[in-house]
ZADREN-975928 format. One record per residue (C-alpha): residue number from 1; residue in one letter; y, z, x negated. Coordinates in nm, 4 decimals, always signed. Layout:
BEGIN
   pos   code         c2         c3         c1
   NUM      A          Y          Z          X
...
//
This chain:
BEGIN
   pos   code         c2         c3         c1
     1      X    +0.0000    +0.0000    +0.0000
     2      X    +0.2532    +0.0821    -0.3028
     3      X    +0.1732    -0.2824    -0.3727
     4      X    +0.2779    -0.4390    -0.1014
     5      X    +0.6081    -0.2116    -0.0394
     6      X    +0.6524    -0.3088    -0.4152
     7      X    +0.6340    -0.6967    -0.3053
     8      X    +0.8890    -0.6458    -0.0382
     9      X    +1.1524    -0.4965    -0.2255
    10      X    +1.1413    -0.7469    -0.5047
    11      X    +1.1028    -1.0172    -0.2069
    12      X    +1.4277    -0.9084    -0.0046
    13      X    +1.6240    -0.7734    -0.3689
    14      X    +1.5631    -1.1726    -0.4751
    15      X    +1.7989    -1.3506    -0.2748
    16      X    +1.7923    -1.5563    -0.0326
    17      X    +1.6746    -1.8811    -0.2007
    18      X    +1.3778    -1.6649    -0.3082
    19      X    +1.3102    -1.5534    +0.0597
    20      X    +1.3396    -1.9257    +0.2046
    21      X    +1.0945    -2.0493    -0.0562
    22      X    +0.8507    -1.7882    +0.0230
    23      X    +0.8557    -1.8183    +0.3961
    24      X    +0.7812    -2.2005    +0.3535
    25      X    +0.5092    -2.1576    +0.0940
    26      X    +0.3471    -1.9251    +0.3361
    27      X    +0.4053    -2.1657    +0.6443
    28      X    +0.1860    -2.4557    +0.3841
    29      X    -0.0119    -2.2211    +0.3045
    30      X    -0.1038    -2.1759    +0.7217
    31      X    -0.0930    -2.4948    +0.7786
    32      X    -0.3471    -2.5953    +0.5409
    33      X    -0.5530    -2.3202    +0.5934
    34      X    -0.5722    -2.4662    +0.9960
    35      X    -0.6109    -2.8112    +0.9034
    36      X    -0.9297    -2.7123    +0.6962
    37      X    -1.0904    -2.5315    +0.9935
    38      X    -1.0059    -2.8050    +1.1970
    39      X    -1.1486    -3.0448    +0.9777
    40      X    -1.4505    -2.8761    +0.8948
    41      X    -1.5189    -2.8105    +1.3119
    42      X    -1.4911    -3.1710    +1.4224
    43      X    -1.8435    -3.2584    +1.3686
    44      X    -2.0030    -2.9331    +1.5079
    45      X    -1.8036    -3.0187    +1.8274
    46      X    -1.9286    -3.4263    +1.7913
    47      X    -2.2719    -3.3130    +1.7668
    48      X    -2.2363    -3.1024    +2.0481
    49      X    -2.0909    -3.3645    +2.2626
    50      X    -2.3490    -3.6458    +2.1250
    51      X    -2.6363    -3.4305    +2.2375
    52      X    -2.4553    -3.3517    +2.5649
    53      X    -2.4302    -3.6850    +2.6186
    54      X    -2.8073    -3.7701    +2.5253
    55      X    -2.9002    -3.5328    +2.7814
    56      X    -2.7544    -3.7027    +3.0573
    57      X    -2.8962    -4.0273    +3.0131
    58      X    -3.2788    -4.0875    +3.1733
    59      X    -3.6080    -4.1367    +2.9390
    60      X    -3.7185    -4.4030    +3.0507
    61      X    -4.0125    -4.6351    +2.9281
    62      X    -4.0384    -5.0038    +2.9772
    63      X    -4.4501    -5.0123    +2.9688
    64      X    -4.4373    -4.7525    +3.2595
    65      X    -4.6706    -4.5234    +3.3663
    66      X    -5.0584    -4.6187    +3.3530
    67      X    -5.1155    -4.7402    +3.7347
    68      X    -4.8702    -5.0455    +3.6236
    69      X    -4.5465    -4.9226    +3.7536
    70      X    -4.2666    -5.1445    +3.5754
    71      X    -3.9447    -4.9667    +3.4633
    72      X    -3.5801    -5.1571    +3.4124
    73      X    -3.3198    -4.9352    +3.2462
    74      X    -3.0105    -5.0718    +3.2737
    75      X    -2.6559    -4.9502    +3.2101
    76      X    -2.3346    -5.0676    +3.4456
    77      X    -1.9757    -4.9711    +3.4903
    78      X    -1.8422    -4.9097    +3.8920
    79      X    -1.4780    -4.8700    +3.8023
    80      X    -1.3766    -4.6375    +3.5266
    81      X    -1.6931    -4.4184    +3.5329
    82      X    -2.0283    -4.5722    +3.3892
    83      X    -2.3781    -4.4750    +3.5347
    84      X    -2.7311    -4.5989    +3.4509
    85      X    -2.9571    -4.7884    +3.6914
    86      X    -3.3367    -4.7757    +3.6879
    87      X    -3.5142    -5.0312    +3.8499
    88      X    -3.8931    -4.9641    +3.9515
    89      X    -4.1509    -5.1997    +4.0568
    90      X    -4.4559    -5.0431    +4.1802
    91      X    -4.8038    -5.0706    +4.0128
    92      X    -5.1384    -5.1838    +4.1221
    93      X    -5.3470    -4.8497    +4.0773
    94      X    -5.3326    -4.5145    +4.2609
    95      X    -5.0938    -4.3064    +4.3898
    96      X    -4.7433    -4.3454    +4.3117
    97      X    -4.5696    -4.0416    +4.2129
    98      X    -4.2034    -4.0365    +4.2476
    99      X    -3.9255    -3.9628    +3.9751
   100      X    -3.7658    -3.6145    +3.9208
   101      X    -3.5785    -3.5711    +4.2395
   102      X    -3.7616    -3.8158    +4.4503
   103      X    -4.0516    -3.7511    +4.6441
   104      X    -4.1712    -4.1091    +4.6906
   105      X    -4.0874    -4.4387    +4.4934
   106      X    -3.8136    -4.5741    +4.7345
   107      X    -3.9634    -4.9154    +4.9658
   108      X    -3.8680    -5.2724    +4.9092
   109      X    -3.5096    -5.3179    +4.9682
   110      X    -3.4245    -4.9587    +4.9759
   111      X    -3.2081    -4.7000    +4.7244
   112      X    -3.1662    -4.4063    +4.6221
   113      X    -2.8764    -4.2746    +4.4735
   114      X    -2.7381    -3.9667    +4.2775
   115      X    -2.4765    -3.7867    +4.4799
   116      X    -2.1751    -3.8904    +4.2891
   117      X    -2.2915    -4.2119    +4.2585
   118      X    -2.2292    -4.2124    +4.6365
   119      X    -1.9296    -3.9976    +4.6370
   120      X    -1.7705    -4.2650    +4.4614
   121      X    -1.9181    -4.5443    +4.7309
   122      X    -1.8134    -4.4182    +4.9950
   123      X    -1.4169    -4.2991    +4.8289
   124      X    -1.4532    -4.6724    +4.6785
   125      X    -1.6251    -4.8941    +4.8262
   126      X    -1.6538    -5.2641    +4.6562
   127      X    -1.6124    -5.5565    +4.8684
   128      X    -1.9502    -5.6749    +4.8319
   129      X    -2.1930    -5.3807    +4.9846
   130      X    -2.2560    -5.1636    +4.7365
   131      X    -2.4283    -4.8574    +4.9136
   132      X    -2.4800    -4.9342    +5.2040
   133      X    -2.8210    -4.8579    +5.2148
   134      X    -2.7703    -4.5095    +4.9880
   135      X    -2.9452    -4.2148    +5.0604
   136      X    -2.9474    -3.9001    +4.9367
   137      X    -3.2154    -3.7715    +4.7835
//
């Protein structure tokens, strides 16, 4: 503590071109000490957004399951928000077992939709018809 008393007097006794210059080499000091943290935080908080971002998008394979179910993964744009459509044609062999969410692979001609998806067809709707045959699932 005598120290740092010690440091003030001899700070405020030095005049005040002394002062100003140590009041701005403290300010760069706390600058740079910032910019380093932020600099060495920016890829933690990529990664983090990278994996949140992996999350969200569907695992989907294009062999399908065994009974010969086909799978089309494909990604599309409806304004300024992008989603991912999966197309699914139905296989040959046994029962068909529906995605997560879905309790049955939807019928020729029918969809199913996420509910944003169609919160944002029926705020927006396209001229052509876009949901009209959305369901919630």
């Amino acid at each position: 503590m005598r120290e740092f008393l010690l440091g003030l007097r001899l700070l405020f006794g030095a005049g005040r071109g002394n002062r100003i210059r140590f009041f701005l080499m403290a300010a760069g000091g706390s600058i740079g000490v910032c910019c380093l943290a932020l600099v060495l935080t920016v890829p933690a908080i990529l990664d983090a957004h990278d994996g949140r971002d992996a999350a969200r998008q569907p695992v989907t394979s294009a062999h399908g399951p065994a009974d010969g179910t086909l799978v089309l993964q494909r990604d599309d744009a409806y304004g300024s928000r992008s989603f991912t459509r999966v197309f699914v044609a139905r296989g040959t062999g046994g029962p068909h077992a529906g995605p997560p969410g879905l309790s049955e692979l939807p019928a020729p001609g029918e969809v199913f939709v996420s509910p944003r998806v169609h919160a944002c067809c029926v705020t927006r709707p396209r001229p052509r018809r876009c949901c009209r045959a959305a369901r919630r699932a």
